[in-house]
N, C-alpha and C positions, 0 to 999 in steps of 0.2 A: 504494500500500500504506500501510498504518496504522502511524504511527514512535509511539509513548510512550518519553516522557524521566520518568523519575524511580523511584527504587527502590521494590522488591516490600514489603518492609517498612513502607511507607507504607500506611496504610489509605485515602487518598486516591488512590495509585497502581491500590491491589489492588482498587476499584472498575470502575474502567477499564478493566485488564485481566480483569476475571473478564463482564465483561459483553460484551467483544470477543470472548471464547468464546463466548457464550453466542450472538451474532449471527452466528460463524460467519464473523469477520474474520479472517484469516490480519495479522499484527502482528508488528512486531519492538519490544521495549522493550531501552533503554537505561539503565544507572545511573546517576542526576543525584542531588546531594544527599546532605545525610548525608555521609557517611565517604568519597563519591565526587566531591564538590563542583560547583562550576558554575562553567562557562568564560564567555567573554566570548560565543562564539556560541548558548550557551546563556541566556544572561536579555537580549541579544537580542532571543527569541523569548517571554522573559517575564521582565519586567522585574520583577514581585513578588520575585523570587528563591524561588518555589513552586515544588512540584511535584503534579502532573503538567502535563504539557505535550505533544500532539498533535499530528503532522500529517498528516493524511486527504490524501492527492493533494492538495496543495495551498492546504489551511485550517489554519489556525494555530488552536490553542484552549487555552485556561487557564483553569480553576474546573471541579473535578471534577464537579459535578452539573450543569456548563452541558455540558462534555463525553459526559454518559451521553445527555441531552437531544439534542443534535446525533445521535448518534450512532442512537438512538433513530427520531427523524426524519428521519436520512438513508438508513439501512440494515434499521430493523428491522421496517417495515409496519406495520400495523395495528395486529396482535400486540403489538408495543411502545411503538407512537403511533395511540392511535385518535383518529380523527378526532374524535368527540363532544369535547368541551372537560368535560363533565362525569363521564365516562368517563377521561379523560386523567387530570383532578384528583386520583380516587380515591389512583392514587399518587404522581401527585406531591407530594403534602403532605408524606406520610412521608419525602422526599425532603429537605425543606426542614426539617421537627421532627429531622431527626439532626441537627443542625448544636447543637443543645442537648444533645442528649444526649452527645454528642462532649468538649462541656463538662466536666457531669456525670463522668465518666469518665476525664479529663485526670489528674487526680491520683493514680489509684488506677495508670491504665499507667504513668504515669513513675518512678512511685515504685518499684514492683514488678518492672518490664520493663530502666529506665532507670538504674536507681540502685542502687550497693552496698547490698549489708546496714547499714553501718555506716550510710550516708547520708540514710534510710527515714525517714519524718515518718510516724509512725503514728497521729497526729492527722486528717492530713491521708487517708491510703489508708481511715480507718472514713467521713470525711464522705465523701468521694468512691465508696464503697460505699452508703453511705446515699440520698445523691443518685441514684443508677445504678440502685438498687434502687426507686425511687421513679417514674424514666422507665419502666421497665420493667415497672413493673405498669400503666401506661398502654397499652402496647403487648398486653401479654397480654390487658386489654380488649376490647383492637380486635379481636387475633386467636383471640379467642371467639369472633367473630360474621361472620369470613371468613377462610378458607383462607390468603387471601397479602396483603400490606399494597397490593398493587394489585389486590385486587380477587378474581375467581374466578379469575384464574390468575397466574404467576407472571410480573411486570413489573418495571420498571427501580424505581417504588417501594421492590420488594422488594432493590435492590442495596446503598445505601450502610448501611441497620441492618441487613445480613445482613453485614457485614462487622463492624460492631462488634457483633454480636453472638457471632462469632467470639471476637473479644478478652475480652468478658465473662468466658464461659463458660471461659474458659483463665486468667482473675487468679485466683489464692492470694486470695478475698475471699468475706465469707458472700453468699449470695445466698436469695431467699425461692423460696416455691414459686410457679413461672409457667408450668404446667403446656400454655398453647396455646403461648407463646413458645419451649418446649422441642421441641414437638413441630412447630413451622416450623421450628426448627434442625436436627433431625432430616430434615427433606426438603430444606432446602439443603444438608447435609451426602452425600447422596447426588447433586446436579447434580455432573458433571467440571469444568466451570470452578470452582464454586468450591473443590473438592478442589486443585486444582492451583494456582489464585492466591491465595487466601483463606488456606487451612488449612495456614499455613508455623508454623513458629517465630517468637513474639517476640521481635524485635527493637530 
C-alpha cells in the first residue's frame, strides 16, 4: 500500500495525494512537517528534511514531481504514461514550468496565508501578484489552444499548476482576465480528488 508522509496543507503534498485518487490508489498519509515536525525515522527516509515522502510497497521516493512521475509509470498506463516520448512531453513541461511559477507566487501566499495583518509587506504581495499575473497569462495561452496542459485529456501535466492554481484563485490579490485558465479550473474543480485534497483551506 501507498504511505505519504507530509501535510495536506503542503501544495507539494496535495499533489501526490490528489493524483493517488485520481489512479485509484487506496493510500494512507501521515503528518510530517510544519506544526507536526520530523522525527529521526522520518528524514531517515529523506534526508532534505522535505516533504513529501512515499513508500509504494517498498520504494522510497522524494521530489514531488519525481513522485507523480513514478507513480505515473508505475500504476497509471498509458492514460498517464504514454509511451511516445513526444506525447509524454506534452505535459511534462508544465510539470517542470511550475517550479517558476511557485516562485512567482511565494510572496503573495506567505504574506497573505502566513503572516499577521500587522506583519504584511505590501510591496512585496503587489510584485508577487504582478509576477503570478504575468505566468499566468502564459498559461491561459496555452490553454486557448488545448483543453488540459497534457494535452486532449487530463494528465499528470495537469497536477502540480492545478494545485497552485487553486491557491491563486483563493489570495485576496487582483488578478487579470484568463478567461481558458478559469474555465480549466472550473473542470478540475468538478474531479473528486481534487475537491477532496486540493480545495482545503489555507494554511
Amino acid at each position: 500500500m501507498l504511505t505519504i508522509w507530509g501535510r495536506l496543507n503542503s501544495h507539494n503534498v496535495k499533489k501526490v495525494a490528489w493524483f493517488a485518487v485520481e489512479l485509484g490508489l487506496p493510500f494512507e498519509r501521515r503528518d510530517v512537517g510544519g506544526q507536526f515536525g520530523m522525527d529521526a525515522a522520518y528524514l531517515a527516509k529523506n534526508p532534505n528534511a522535505l516533504i513529501p515522502t512515499i513508500d509504494d510497497d517498498g520504494v522510497t521516493l522524494w521530489e514531488s514531481n519525481a513522485i507523480l512521475r513514478y507513480l505515473a509509470a508505475r500504476h497509471g498506463g498509458t492514460r498517464f504514461w504514454p509511451t511516445d516520448p513526444a506525447a509524454r512531453a506534452v505535459g511534462d513541461k508544465w510539470m517542470d514550468w511550475q517550479t517558476g511559477y511557485a516562485d512567482a507566487q511565494r510572496d503573495a501566499f506567505l504574506n497573505l496565508v502566513r503572516r499577521t495583518p500587522e506583519a504584511r509587506d505590501a510591496a512585496a504581495i503587489a510584485a508577487s501578484a504582478a509576477a503570478s499575473a504575468k505566468q499566468m497569462a502564459i498559461l491561459d495561452e496555452a490553454l486557448s489552444r488545448t483543453p488540459w496542459l497534457s494535452g486532449a485529456a487530463f494528465g499528470i501535466g495537469d497536477i502540480p499548476m492545478g494545485v497552485y492554481v487553486y491557491t491563486y484563485f483563493s489570495l485576496a490579490i487582483e488578478r487579470p482576465s484568463l478567461p481558458h485558465v478559469e474555465h480549466w479550473y472550473a473542470r478540475l474543480k468538478m474531479r473528486p480528488g481534487y475537491a477532496g485534497q486540493v480545495m482545503i483551506p489555507l494554511t
